[in-house]
ZAMARGU-4260 file (C-alpha; in steps of 0.2 Angstrom, whole numbers, plus 5000, padded with zeros to 4 digits):
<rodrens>
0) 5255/5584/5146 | 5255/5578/5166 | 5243/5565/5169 | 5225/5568/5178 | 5220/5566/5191
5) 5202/5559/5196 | 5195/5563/5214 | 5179/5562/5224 | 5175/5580/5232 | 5162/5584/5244
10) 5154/5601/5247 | 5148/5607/5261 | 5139/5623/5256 | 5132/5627/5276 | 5136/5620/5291
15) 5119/5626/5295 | 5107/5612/5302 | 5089/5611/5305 | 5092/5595/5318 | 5103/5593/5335
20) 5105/5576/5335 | 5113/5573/5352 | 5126/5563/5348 | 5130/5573/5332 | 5151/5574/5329
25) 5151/5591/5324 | 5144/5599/5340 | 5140/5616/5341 | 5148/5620/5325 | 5129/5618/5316
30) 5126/5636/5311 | 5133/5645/5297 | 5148/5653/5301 | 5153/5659/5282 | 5142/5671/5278
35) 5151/5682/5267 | 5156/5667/5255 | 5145/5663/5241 | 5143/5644/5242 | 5140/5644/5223
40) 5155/5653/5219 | 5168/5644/5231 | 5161/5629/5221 | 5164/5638/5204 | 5182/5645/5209
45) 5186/5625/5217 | 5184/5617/5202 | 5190/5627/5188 | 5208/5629/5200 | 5206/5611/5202
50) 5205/5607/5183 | 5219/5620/5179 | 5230/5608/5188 | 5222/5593/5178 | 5215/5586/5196
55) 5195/5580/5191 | 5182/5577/5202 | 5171/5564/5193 | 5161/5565/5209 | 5152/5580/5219
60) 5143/5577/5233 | 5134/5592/5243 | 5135/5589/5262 | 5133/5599/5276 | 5129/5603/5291
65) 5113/5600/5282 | 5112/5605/5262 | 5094/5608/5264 | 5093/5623/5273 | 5101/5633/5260
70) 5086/5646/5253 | 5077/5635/5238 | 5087/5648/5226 | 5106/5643/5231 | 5099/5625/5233
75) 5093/5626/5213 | 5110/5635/5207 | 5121/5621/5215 | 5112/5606/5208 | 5109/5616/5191
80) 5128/5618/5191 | 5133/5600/5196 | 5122/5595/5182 | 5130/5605/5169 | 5148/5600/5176
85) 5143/5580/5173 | 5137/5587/5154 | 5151/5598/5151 | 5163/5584/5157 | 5155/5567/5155
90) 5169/5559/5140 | 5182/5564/5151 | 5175/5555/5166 | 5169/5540/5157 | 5186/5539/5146
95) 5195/5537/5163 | 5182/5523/5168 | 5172/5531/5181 | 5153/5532/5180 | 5144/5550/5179
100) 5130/5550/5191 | 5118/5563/5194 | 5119/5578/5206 | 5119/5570/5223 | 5114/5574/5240
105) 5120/5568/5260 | 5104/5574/5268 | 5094/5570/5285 | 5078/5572/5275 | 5068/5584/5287
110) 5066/5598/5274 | 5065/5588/5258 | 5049/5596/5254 | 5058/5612/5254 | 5067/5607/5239
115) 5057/5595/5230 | 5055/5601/5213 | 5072/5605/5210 | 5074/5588/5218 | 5064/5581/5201
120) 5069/5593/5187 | 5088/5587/5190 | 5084/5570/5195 | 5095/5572/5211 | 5100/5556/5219
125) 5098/5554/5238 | 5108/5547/5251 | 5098/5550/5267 | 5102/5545/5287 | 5089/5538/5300
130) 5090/5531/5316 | 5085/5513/5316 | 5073/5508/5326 | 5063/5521/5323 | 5058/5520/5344
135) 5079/5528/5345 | 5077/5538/5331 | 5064/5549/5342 | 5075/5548/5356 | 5091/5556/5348
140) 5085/5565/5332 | 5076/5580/5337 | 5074/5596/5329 | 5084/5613/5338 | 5069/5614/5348
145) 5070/5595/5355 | 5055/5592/5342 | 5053/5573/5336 | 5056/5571/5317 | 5053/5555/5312
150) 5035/5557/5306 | 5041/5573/5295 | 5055/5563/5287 | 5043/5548/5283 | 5032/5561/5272
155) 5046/5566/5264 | 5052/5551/5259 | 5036/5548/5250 | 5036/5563/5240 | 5052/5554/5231
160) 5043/5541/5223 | 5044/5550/5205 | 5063/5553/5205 | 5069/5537/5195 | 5086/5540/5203
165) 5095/5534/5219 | 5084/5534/5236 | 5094/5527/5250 | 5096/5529/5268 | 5109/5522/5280
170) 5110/5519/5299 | 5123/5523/5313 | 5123/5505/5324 | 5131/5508/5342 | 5130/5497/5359
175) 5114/5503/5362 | 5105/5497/5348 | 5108/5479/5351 | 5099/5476/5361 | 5085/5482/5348
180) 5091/5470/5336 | 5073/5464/5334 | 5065/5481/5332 | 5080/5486/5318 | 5073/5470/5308
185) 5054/5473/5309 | 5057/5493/5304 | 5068/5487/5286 | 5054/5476/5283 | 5042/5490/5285
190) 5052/5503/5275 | 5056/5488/5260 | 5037/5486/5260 | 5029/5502/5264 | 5041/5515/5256
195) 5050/5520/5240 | 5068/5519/5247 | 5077/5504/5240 | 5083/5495/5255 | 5094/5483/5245
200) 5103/5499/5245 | 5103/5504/5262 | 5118/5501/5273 | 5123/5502/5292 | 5137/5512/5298
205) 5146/5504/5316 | 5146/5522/5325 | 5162/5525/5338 | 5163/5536/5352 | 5170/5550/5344
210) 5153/5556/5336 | 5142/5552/5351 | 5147/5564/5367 | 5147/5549/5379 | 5129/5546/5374
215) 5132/5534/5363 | 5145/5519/5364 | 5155/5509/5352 | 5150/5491/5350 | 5162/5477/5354
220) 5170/5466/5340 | 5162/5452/5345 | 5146/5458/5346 | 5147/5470/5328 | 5150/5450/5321
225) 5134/5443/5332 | 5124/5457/5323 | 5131/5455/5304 | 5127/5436/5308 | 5107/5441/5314
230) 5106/5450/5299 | 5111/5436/5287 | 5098/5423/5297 | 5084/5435/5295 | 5085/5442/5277
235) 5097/5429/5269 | 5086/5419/5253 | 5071/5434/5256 | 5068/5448/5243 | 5084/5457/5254
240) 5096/5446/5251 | 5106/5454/5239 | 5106/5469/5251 | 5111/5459/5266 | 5125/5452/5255
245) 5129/5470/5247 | 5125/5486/5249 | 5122/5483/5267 | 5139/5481/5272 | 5150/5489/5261
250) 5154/5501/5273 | 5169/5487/5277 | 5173/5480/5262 | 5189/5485/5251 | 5180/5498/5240
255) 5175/5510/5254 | 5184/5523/5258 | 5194/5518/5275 | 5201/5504/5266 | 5210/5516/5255
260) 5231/5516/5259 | 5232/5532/5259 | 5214/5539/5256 | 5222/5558/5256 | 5224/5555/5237
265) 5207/5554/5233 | 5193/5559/5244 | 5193/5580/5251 | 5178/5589/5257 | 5178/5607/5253
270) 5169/5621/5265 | 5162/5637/5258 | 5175/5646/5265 | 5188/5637/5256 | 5194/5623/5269
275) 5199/5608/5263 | 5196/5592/5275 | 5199/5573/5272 | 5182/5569/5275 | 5167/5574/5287
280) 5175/5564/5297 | 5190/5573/5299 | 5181/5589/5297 | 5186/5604/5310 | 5201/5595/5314
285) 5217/5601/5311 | 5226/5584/5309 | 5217/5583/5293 | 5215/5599/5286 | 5224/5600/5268
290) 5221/5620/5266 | 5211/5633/5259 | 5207/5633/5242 | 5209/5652/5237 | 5226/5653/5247
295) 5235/5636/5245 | 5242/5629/5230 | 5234/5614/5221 | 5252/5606/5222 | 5251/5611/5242
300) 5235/5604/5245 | 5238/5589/5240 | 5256/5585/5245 | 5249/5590/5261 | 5231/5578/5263
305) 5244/5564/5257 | 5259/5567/5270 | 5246/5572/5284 | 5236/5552/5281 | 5252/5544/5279
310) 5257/5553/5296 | 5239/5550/5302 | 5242/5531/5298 | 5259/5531/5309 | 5252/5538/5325
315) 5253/5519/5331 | 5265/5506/5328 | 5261/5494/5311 | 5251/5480/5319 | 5261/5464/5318
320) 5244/5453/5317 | 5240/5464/5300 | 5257/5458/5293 | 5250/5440/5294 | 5233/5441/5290
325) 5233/5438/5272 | 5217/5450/5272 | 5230/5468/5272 | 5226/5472/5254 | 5211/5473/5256
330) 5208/5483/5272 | 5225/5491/5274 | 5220/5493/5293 | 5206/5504/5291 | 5203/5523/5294
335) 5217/5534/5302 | 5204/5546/5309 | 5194/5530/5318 | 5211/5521/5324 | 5220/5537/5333
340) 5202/5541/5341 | 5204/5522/5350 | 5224/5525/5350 | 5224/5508/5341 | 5232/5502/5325
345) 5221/5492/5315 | 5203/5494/5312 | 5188/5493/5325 | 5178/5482/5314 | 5193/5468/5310
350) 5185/5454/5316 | 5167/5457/5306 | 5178/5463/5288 | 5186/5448/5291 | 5170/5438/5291
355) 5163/5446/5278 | 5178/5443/5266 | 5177/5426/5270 | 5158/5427/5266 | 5162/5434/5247
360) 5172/5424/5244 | 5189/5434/5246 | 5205/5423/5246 | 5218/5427/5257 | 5233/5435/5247
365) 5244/5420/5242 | 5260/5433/5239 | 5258/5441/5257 | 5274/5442/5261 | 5276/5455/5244
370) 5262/5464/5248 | 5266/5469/5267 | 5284/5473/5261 | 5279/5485/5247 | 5265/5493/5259
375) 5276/5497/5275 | 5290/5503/5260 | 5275/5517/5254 | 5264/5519/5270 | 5275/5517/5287
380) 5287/5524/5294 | 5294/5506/5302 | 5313/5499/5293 | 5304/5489/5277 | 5319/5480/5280
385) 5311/5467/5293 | 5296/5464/5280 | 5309/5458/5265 | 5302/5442/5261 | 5314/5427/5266
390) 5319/5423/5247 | 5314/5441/5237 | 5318/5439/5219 | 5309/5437/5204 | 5300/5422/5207
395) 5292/5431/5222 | 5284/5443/5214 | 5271/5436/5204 | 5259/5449/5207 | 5271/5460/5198
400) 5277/5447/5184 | 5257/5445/5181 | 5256/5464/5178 | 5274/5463/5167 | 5267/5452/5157
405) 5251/5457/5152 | 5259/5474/5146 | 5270/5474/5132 | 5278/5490/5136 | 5284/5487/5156
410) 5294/5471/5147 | 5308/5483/5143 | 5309/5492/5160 | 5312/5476/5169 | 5321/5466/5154
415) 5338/5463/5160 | 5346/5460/5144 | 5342/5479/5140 | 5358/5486/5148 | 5375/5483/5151
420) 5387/5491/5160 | 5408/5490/5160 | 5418/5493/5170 | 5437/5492/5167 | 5433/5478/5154
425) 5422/5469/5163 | 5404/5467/5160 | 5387/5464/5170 | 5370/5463/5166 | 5361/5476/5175
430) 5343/5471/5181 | 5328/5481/5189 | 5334/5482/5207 | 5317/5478/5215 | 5319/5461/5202
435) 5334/5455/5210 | 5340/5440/5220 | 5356/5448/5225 | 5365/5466/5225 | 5378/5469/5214
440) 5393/5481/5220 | 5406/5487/5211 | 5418/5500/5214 | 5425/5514/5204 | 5440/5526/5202
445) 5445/5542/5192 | 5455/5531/5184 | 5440/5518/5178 | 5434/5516/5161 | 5415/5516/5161
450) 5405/5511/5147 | 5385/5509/5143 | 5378/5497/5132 | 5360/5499/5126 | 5350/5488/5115
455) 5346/5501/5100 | 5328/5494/5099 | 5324/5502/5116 | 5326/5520/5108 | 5309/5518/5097
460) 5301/5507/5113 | 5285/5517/5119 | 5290/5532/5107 | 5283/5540/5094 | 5295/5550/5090
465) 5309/5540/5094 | 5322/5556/5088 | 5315/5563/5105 | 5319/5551/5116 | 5335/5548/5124
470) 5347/5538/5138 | 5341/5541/5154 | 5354/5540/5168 | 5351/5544/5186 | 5366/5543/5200
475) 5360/5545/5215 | 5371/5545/5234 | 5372/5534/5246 | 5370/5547/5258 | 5352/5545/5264
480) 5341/5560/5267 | 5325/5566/5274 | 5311/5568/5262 | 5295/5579/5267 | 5284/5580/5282
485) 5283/5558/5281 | 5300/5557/5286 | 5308/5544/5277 | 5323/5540/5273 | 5327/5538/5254
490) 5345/5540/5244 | 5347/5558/5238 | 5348/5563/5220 | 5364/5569/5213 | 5360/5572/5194
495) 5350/5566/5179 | 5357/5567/5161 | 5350/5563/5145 | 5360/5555/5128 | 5347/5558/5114
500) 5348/5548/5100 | 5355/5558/5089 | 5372/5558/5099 | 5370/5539/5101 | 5368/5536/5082
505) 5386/5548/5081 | 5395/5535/5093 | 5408/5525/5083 | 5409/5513/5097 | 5391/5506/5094
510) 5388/5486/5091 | 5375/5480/5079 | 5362/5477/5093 | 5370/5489/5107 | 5373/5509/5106
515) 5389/5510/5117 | 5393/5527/5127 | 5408/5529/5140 | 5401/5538/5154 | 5420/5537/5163
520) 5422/5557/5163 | 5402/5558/5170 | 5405/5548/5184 | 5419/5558/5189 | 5411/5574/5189
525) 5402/5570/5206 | 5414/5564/5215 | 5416/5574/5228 | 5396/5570/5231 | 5398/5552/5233
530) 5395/5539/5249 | 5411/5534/5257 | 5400/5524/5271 | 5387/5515/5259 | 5386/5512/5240
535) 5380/5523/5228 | 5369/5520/5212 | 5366/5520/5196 | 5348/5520/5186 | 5347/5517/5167
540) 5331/5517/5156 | 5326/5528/5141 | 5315/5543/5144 | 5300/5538/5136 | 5301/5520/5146
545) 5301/5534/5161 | 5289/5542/5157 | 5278/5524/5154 | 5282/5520/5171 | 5275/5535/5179
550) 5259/5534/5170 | 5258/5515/5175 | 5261/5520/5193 | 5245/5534/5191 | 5235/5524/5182
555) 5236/5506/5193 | 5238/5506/5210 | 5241/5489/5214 | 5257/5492/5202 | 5260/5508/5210
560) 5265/5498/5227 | 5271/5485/5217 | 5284/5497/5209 | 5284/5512/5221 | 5305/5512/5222
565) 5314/5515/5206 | 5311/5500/5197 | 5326/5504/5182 | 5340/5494/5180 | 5355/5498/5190
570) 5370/5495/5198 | 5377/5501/5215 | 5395/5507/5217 | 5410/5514/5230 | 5419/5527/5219
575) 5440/5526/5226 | 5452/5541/5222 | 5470/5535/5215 | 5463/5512/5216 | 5462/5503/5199
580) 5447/5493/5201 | 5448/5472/5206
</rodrens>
């Protein structure tokens, strides 16, 4: 059974909005534009394709526009539904080590009250926005008819002191608001005291130009790193302290989404209409549009959200300061949508991330080198050739070695003592090729006798039903081709072929500890598919050690980058018409 996959998904039933912020990113594209869709159905239909191609959202969130100026009714169904999908699908979820939450919202809080007893039957958590100080909120959140707000909000705020679940808010910080820095600290002190919001909980956002229509302006490096550092004098030992040293800014640290490498695996927002975006940041954009839901392919929306960030993520040139910052894994040079909106190639807020990993206590990455190589190898398209660290081999690849060895079962992937190949009598120990100090080259002719040697025990390795598994061999060219819209270069595949055990127990060739096969006459079937220019290769696992693999990569993503090549022993050869080999 293929192997699920877990995603967060965020619904925008309307873009319909009751507020023209003026620096709002989405424009004039606040009214609701789908009319004929039902957002309740769209949802239904979303999921259930979704889970027909084993693809779980442990998480959905209703966005907008603004989710709160759906009619109570539609407002009720969602929630009610959402509900029922945590119930329905809590083991599933929790057995794959996410939390279920409750029904949650992204709101601006004017029209709470609206929706307030659904809010409290279903406990719905709430992740609201305000402008801070509240002197700027009044100056850029206004209703459609350029009406303050901020009073309205601040009563609906206290109508959630019953619901026991989440109540947060967060805040956009740009240029202007530094020079309000005071104000800012005087306003949490008067939500924390006055308010049922739990500001150990809230966070800031740093906004950039993108979202603001030339109102609003980006804040400079240095002075993003002059505001963190005002914050930790004023709050740092208070009853806010483990919000100043949390929540607050976790916008920037290594869990948060734009620290993803390639956050088009994981995070989608769906419209009512269908449309799949990234994110809400991406949203209405056509370089991160994934497709529609009722005409695309699960398989197509997702090969396409992952190629279009890796794509996203090459607009500019790998940074070469990222290389050496020791700090990549944990940033992997921020959001794709926020570096081609500067035309820059690392993140906008490097300088206060990395301030803020020194502050919790972050090591830099002692095995840099190893990371940056297997990161440019999955996520650029730049020659990973230049990042190969100056002595690769085993003993460089800790990271790796650690994960090897605390998992009994990847032992026989990367044991190199597993496999042994001859050639024309003589013998070499095949190793994992991302494992080894040095290639090893041989060549081959029509005249060659070719052997395999496979320690027996790997046949019932990682299998319960060891009569089902089989020798896995994989030849691929050394003819390079281009793969998909990332355009990168990898070796073509010529053919796979599978010995089962049954054949292998038949051989009369086999050793006490080795099944033996000759694969002379296999070789010489693809001849005419063969590199002349660059060597070819050959891959040799069991099918259920595969398969291990491929899970592993699924389920750990630090040994997905570790192990995104064919990690299987191998050997790479020149196939000769009419030469005896040596």
């Amino acid at each position: 059974m293929e192997e699920k996959k877990f995603i967060h998904l965020l619904y925008v039933p309307t873009m319909s909005c009751n507020m023209r912020c003026k620096y709002c990113y989405l424009e004039d594209n606040t009214k609701d534009e789908f009319l004929k869709y039902d957002s309740l159905e769209t949802l239904k239909y979303a999921i259930e394709k979704l889970k027909s191609e084993n693809v779980i959202p442990f998480n959905i969130s209703l966005h907008g526009g603004e989710v709160t100026t759906l009619s109570s009714t539609e407002f009720y169904n969602l929630v009610e539904y959402i509900d029922s999908y945590y119930v329905s699908n809590k083991k599933i979820i929790e057995e794959a080590g996410f939390r279920v939450g409750r029904p949650h919202i992204k709101t601006n809080m004017y029209s709470l009250d609206k929706h307030i007893e659904t809010i409290k039957k279903f406990n719905v958590s709430i992740s609201g926005s305000l402008d801070l100080p509240f002197s700027l909120h009044e100056k850029y959140r206004v209703t459609k008819g350029n009406k303050p707000t901020l009073n309205k909000i601040l009563k609906n705020v206290e109508l959630l002191k019953d619901i026991p679940n989440k109540k947060k808010v967060s805040a956009t910080i740009f240029n202007e608001h530094y020079n309000c820095i005071d104000e800012i600290i005087e306003d949490i002190k008067f939500l924390h005291k006055n308010t049922c919001l739990d500001m150990n909980d809230f966070n800031f956002m740093i906004g950039f130009d993108y979202n603001s229509n030339g109102i609003l302006h980006h804040m400079s490096e240095e002075k993003q790193l002059a505001f963190y550092k005002r914050m930790h004098e004023e709050f740092d030992g208070t009853d806010l302290d483990q919000g100043v040293n949390g929540a607050w800014f976790d916008e920037f640290g290594p869990g948060y989404c734009s620290n993803c490498d390639n956050c088009g695996e994981k995070f989608f927002l769906l419209e009512k209409n269908g449309d799949i975006y990234s994110c809400v940041r991406g949203q209405k954009n056509p370089d991160y549009y994934y497709g529609n839901i009722y005409t695309n392919s699960i398989k197509e929306i997702l090969e396409t959200a992952r190629n279009k960030i890796f794509l996203n993520h090459n607009k500019e040139a790998f940074n070469e300061e990222c290389a050496k910052c020791g700090y990549l894994y944990l940033c992997k040079t921020g959001c794709p949508f926020v570096k081609n909106s500067y035309k820059t190639n690392k993140s906008y807020t490097c300088i206060l991330q990395k301030q803020m990993y020194k502050d919790r206590n972050y090591q830099k990455d002692s095995f840099n080198e190893e990371f940056v190589y297997n990161y440019v190898r999955k996520m650029r398209k730049e020659d990973a050739s230049k990042y190969v660290p100056k002595n690769r081999g085993s003993e460089l690849f800790p990271a790796l070695n650690e994960i090897i060895s605390n998992d009994s079962n990847l032992k026989y992937i990367y044991d190199d003592k597993s496999f042994v190949l001859e050639v024309d009598g003589t013998r070499y120990n095949l190793q994992s090729q991302i494992m080894k100090k040095e290639r090893d080259i041989i060549y081959i002719t029509k005249d060659s006798s070719v052997k395999i040697y496979m320690r027996k025990n790997l046949i019932s390795e990682v299998c319960d039903y060891p009569e089902n598994n089989s020798l896995y061999i994989m030849i691929l060219t050394g003819n390079l081709v281009t793969y998909g819209d990332e355009n990168r270069k990898k070796q073509r595949h010529v053919a796979t072929h599978q010995i089962y055990k049954g054949v292998l127990d038949n051989s009369s060739l086999n050793e006490s500890e080795f099944y033996e096969y000759d694969i002379s006459n296999l070789i010489k079937e693809y001849k005419s598919e063969y590199s002349t220019e660059a060597p070819n290769n050959m891959f040799f696992t069991t099918s259920s050690l595969r398969d291990y693999h491929y899970t592993k990569q699924k389920n750990n993503a630090y040994y997905h980058i570790q192990a995104i090549n064919l990690p299987f022993q191998n050997i790479e050869f020149y196939y000769l018409e009419g030469l005896k080999n040596g």
